[in-house]
C-alpha positions as CSV (number, residue, x, y, z in Angstrom):
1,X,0.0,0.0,0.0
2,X,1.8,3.5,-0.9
3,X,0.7,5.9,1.5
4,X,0.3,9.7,0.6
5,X,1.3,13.1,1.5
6,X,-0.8,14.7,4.5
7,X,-3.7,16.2,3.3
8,X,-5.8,19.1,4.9
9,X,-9.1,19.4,5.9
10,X,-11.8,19.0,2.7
11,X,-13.0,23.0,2.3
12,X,-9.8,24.4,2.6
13,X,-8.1,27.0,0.7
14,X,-4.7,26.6,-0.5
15,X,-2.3,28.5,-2.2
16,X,-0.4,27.2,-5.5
17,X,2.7,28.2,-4.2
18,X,1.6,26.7,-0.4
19,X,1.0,23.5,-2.3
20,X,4.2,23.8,-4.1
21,X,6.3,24.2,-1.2
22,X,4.3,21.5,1.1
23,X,5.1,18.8,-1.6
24,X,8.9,19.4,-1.7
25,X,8.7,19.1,2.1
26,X,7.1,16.0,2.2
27,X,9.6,14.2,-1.0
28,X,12.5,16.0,0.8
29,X,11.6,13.9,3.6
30,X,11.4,11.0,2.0
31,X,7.3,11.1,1.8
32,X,4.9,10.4,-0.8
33,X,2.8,13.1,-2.8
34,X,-0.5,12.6,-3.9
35,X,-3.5,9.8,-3.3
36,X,-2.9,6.9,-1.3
37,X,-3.6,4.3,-4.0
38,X,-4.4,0.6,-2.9
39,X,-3.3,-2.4,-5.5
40,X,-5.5,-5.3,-6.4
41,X,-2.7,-7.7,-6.8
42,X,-4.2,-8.1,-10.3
43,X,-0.8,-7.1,-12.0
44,X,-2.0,-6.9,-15.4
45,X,-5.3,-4.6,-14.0
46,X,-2.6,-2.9,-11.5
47,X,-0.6,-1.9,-14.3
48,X,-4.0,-0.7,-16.6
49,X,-5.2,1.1,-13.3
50,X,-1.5,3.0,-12.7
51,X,-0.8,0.9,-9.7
52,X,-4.6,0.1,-8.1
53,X,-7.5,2.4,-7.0
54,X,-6.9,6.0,-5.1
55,X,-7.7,7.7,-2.3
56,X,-11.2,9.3,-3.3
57,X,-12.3,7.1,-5.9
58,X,-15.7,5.7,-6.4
59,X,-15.2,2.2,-8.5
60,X,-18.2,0.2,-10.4
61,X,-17.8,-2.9,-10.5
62,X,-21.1,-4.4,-13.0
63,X,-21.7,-7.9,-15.1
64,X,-23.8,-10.3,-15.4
65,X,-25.8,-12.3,-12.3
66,X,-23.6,-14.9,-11.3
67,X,-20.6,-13.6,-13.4
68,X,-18.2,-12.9,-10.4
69,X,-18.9,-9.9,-9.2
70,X,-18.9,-10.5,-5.6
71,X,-16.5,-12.9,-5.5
72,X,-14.0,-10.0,-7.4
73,X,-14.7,-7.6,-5.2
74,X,-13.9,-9.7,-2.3
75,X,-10.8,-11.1,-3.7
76,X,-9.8,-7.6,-3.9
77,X,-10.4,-6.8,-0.2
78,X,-8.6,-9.9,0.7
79,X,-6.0,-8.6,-1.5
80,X,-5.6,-5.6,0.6
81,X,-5.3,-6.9,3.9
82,X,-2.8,-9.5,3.4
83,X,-0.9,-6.5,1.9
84,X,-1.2,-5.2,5.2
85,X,-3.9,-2.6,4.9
86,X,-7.4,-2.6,5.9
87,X,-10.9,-3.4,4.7
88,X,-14.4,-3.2,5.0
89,X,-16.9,-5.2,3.2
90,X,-20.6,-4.0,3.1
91,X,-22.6,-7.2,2.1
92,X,-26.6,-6.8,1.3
93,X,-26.9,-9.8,-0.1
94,X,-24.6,-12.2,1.6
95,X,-24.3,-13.8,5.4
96,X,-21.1,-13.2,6.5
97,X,-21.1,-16.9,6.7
98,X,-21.4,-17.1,3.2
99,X,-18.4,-14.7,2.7
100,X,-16.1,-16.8,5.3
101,X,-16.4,-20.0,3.5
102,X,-15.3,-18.3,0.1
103,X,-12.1,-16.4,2.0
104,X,-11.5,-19.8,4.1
105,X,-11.2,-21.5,0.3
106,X,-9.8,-18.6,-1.4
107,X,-7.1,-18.5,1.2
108,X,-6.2,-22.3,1.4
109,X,-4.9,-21.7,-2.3
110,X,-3.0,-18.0,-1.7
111,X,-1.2,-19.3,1.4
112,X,-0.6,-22.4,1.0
113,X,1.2,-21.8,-2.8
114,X,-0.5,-24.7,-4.3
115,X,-2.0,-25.9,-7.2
116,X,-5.8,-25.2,-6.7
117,X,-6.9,-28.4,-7.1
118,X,-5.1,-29.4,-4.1
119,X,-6.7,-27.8,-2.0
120,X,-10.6,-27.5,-0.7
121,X,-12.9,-25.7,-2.5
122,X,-15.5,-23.5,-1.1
123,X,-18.4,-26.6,-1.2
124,X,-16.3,-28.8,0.8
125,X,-15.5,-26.1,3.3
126,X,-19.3,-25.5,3.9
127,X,-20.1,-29.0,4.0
128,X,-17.5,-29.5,7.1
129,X,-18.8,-26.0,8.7
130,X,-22.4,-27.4,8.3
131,X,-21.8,-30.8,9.4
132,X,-20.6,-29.7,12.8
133,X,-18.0,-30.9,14.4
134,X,-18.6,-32.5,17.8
135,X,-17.2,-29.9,19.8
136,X,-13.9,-29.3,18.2
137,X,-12.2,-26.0,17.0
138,X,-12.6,-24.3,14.0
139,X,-8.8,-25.0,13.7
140,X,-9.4,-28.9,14.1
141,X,-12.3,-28.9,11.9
142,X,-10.0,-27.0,8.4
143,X,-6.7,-28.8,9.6
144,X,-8.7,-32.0,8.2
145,X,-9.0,-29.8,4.9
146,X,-6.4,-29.8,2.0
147,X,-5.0,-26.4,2.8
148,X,-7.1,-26.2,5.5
149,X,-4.4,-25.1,8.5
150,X,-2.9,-22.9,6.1
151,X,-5.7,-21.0,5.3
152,X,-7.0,-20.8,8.9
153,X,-3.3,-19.3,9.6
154,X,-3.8,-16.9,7.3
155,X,-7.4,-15.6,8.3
156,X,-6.5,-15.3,12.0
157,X,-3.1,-13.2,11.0
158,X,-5.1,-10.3,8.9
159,X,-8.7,-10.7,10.6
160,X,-9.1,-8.0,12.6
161,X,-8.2,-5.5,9.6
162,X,-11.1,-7.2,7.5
163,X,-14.5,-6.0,8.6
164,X,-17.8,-7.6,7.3
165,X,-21.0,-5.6,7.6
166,X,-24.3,-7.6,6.8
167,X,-26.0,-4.5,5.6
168,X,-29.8,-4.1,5.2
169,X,-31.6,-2.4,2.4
170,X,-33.8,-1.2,5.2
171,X,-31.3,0.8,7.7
172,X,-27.9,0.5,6.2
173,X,-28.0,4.2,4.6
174,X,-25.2,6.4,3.0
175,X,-24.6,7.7,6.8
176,X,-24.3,4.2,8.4
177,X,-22.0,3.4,5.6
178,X,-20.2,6.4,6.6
179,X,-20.1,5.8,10.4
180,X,-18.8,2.5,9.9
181,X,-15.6,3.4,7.9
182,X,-15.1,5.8,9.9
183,X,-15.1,3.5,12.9
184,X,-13.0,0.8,11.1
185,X,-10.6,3.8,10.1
186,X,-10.5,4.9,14.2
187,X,-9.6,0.9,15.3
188,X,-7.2,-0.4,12.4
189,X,-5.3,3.0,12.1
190,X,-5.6,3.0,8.3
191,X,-8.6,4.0,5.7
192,X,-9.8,0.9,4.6
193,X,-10.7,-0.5,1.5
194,X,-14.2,-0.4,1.3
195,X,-16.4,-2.9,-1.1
196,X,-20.6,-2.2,-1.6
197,X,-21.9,-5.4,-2.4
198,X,-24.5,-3.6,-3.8
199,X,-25.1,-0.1,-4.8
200,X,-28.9,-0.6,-5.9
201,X,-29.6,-2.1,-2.3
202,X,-28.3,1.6,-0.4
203,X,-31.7,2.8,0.9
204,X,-32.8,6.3,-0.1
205,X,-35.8,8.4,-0.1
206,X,-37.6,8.2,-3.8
207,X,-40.1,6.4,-5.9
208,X,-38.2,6.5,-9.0
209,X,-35.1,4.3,-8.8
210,X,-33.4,6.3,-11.6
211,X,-33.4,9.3,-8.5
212,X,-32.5,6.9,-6.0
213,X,-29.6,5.8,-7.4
214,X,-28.5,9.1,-8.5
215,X,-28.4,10.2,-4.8
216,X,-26.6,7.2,-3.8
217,X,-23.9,7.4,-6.2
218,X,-23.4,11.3,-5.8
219,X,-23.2,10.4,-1.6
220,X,-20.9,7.6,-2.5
221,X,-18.4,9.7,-4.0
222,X,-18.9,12.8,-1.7
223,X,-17.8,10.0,1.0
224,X,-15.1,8.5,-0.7
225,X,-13.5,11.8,-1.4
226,X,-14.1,12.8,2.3
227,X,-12.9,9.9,4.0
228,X,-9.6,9.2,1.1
229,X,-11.2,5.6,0.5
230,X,-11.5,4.0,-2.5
231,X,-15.2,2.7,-2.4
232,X,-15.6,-0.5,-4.9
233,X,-19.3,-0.7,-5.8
234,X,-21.3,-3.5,-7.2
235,X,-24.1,-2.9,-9.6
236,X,-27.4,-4.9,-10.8
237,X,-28.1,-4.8,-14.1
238,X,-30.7,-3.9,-16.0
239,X,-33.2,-6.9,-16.7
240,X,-33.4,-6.9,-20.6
241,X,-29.4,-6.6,-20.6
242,X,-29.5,-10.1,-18.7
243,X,-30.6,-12.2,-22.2
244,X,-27.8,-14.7,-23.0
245,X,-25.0,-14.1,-25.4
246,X,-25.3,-10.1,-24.5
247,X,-22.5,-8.3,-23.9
248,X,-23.0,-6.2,-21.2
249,X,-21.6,-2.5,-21.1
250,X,-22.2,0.8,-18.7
251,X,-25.7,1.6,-20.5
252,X,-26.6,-1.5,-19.1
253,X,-26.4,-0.9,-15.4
254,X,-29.3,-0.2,-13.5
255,X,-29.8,4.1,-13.2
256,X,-26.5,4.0,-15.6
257,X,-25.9,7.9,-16.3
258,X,-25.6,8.6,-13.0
259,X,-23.3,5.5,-12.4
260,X,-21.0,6.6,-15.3
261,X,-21.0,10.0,-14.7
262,X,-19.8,10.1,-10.9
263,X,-17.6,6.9,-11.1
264,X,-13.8,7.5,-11.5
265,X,-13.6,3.9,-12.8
266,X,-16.0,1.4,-14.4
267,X,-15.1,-2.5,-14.7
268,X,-17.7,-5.0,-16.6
269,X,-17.0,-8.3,-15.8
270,X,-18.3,-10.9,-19.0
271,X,-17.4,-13.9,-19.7
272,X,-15.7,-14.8,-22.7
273,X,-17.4,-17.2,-24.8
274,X,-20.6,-14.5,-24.6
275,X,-18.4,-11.8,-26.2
276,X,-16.1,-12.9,-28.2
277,X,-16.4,-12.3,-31.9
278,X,-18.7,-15.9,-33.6
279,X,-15.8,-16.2,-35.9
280,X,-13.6,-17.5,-33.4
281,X,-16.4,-20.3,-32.5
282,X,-17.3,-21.1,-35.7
283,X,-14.3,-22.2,-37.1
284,X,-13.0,-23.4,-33.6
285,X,-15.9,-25.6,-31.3
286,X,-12.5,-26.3,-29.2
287,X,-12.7,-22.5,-28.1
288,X,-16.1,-22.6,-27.1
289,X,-15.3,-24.7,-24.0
290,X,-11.6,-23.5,-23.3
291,X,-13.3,-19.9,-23.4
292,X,-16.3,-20.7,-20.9
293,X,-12.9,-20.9,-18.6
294,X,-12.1,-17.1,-18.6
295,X,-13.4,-13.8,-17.8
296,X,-13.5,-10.6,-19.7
297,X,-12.4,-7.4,-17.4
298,X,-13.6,-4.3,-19.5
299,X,-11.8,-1.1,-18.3
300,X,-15.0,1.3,-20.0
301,X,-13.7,4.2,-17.7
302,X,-10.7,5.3,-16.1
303,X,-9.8,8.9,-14.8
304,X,-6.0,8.0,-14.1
305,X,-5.1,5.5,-17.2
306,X,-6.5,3.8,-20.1
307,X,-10.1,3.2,-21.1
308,X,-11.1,1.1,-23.7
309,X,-8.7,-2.1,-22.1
310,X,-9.7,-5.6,-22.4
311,X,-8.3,-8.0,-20.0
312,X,-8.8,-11.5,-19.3
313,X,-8.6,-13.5,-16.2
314,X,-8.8,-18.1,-15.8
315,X,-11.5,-18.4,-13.1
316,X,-11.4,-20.8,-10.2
317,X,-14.6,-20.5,-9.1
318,X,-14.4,-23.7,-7.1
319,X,-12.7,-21.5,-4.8
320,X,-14.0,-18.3,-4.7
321,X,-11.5,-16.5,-6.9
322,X,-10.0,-15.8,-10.1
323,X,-6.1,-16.1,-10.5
324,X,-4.8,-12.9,-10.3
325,X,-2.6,-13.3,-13.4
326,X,-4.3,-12.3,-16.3
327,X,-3.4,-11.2,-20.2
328,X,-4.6,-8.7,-22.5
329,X,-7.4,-10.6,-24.8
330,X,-6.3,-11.0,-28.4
331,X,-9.6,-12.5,-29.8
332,X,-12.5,-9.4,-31.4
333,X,-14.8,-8.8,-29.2
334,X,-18.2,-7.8,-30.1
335,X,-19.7,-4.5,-29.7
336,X,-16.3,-3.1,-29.5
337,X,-17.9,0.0,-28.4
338,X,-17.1,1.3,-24.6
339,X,-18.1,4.6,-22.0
340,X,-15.8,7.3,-22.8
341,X,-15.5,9.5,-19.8
């Protein structure tokens, strides 16, 4: 995590030459100047994203249902705590539960270096949570796991910076979100990166959803730029952008000009074989079943890099993951068409 200049108070009134002269200070002294920026550990996105998200930035994060969404975003927390930083995870539609078994999977392949097929995959972790154990410890109960002791390890060293929040659509508003970071800020010592899991969910006053979203996203990034967090947000999608073989964009999102006009960066997650150009299935049935294996990341906007960048990423979705080293996709993709900020 690269940690910034200080910063004043949000309001205040500064002087070019003030700002000129406090930035010298702070490199002369061995500091860093400018946003705080936390890495995915996604080098290939890393490097597209100019090192990770900043310090202010308000993230969308949309795809598909059941396109890995969630399980992105909380890779990426993960991500950021075993870098040593913090995180908070706002969950509407989870149990925290839920979210354990995936990290307890997720980290039985990141800790223990191995091969992911050696180790246990989120279905048989829930099966030995659900089964009970008797009276043993939750360390007894994974050390019977592949990867298992490991992973446990692993959790316990980096759980106290790695908050989960089962929000409700009911009370969990834009100031609870905002008393909450603020309180994990306070006890971990660091801003934390924060994931929405999902914006949609935030509860606002308003009929129209086009409004209420609107609000929420103008509140989310009034709060990411006030507390210096990076807030990853997950969107629905619209329900006639959910026919298969679509390839789903910004437009598609669920109250999507507001979304693409406050967000700093958008990232559609598709998989493959629904975008890629026909010609490379026609002439290729192999590629039709080696490309159900990876996901598309489309950068469609990005205020501190490139826009317009297609990446691709293997998924292990037996684990709760994707690996983290990805490519730049060489196949056409259709509707090469993206958001320009």
């Amino acid at each position: 995590m690269v940690t910034p200049a200080g910063h004043r108070d949000a309001g205040s009134l500064r002087a070019l030459d003030a700002l000129l002269t406090e930035t010298d200070d702070v490199l002369r002294r061995g500091g860093v100047a400018g946003a705080q920026v936390w890495p995915t550990a996604f080098p290939v996105l890393d490097a597209t994203l100019t090192g990770g998200f900043r310090a202010g930035e308000l993230v969308l994060l949309g795809g598909p249902a059941g396109h890995g969404k969630t399980t992105l975003g909380l890779q990426m927390a993960r991500n950021a705590v075993a870098a040593g930083g913090s995180a908070v995870v706002f969950s509407y539609e989870h149990e925290s539960w839920t979210l354990l078994e995936r990290l307890i999977s997720m980290e039985a392949v990141e800790a223990s270096g191995a091969y992911a097929g050696d180790v246990a995959g989120v279905v048989e972790v829930r099966r030995a949570l659900e089964v009970g154990s008797g009276g043993a410890s939750l360390a007894s109960v994974l050390a019977d796991l592949p990867g298992g002791t490991a992973a446990h390890d692993a959790l316990v060293g980096y759980g106290d910076r790695l908050q989960i929040h089962e929000s409700s659509g009911a009370t969990t508003s834009l100031e609870e979100i905002a008393a909450v970071i603020g309180r994990v800020t306070q006890t971990t010592g660091q801003a934390p990166f924060v994931l929405l899991d999902y914006i949609q969910k935030v509860p606002v006053d308003g009929e129209d959803e086009n409004a209420r979203v609107t609000a929420v996203a103008e509140g989310l990034k009034d709060l990411a730029l006030a507390a210096r967090v990076p807030i990853v947000t997950i969107s629905a999608a619209d329900k006639e952008a959910l026919g298969s073989g679509h390839r789903m964009r910004t437009h598609d999102l669920r109250g999507s000009s507001a979304l693409a006009y406050e967000a700093d960066v958008v990232l559609i997650v598709n998989d493959k074989v629904d975008v890629v150009s026909r010609e490379h299935l026609v002439y290729d049935l192999g590629n039709i079943q080696r490309f159900r294996g990876w996901t598309v990341f489309s950068i469609e906007k990005n205020r501190h890099g490139r826009a317009g960048v297609e990446l691709e990423f293997a998924k292990d979705f037996e684990h709760g993951r994707f690996d983290p080293i990805g490519k730049a996709v060489t196949e056409r993709l259709i509707d090469e068409r993206v958001f320009v900020s």
